[in-house]
N, C-alpha and C positions, 0 to 999 in steps of 0.2 A: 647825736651830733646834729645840731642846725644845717642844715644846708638843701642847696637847689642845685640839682645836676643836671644839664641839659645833653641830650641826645639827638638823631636825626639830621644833622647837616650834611651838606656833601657838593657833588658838583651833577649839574644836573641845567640842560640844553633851555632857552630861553624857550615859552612856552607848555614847562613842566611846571611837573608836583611836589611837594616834599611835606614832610608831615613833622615838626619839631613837638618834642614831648619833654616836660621837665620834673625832675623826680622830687621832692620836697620830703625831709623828714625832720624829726627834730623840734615841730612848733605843730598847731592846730592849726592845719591847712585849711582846713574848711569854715575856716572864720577868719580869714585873710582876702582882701582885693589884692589880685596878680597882675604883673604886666609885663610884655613881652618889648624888650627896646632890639635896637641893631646899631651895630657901629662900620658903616662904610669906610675902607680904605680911604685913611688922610680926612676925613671926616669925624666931625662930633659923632657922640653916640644920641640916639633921636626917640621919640615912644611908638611904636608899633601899634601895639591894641593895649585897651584894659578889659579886666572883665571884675565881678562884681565877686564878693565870696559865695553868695548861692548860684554865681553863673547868671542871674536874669537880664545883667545889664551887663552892655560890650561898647567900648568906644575905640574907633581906627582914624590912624592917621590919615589925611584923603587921599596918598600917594598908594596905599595898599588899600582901600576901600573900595569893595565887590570882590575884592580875590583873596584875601586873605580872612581865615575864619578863628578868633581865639572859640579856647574850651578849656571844661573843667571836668577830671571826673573824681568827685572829694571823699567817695569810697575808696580807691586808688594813689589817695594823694598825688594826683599828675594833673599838670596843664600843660595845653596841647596849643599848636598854631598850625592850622592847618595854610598850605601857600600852595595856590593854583596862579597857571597864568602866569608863571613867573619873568621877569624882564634882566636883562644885564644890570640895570641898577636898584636891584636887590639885594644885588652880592654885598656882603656884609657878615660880620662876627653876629650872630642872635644871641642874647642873655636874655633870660628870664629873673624876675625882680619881684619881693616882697617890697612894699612901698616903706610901711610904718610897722615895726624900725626896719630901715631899709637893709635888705639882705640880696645879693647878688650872687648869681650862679655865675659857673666859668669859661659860658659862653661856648658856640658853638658854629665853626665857618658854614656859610651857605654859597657857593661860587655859581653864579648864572652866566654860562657862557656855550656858544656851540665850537 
């Protein structure tokens, strides 16, 4: 079965960690470009980070850029987003995204709040 299932969200104090991971099977993950969006409450959903399918190249939004780390590891088929320094307006639904043809996971809450 084709699919991306994401893992790792939770609620977690402004100034933490949290490590999202997303599971891919079903296609040749490692000849895929991934990307990590979010959908803030009442808001569009927006692009996070990309990364390349050998991993060499990563592009972030500049609202998460320095804190937030995309990954891949394509022995494991997972991509990973790594989130430090996290803010209240992070909190948001995370999916993870096959671009072409577009294939979406079902998302995962992240709450930032003390």
């Amino acid at each position: 079965q084709v699919q991306l299932v994401e893992s790792g969200g939770g609620l977690v104090q402004p100034g933490g960690s949290l490590r999202l991971s997303c599971a891919a099977s079903g296609f040749p993950f490692r000849l895929s470009g991934m990307s990590w969006y979010r959908q803030p409450p009442g808001k569009e959903r927006e692009l996070v980070a990309y990364i390349t399918d050998t991993g060499r190249i990563t592009n972030y939004a500049d609202a998460v850029k320095g804190r937030f780390t995309i990954s891949r590891d394509n022995a494991k088929n997972t991509l990973y987003l790594q989130m430090n320094s996290l803010k209240p307006e992070d909190t948001a639904v995370y999916y993870c995204q096959r671009p072409l043809p577009a294939l979406w996971g079902q998302g995962t809450q992240v709450t930032v709040s003390s």
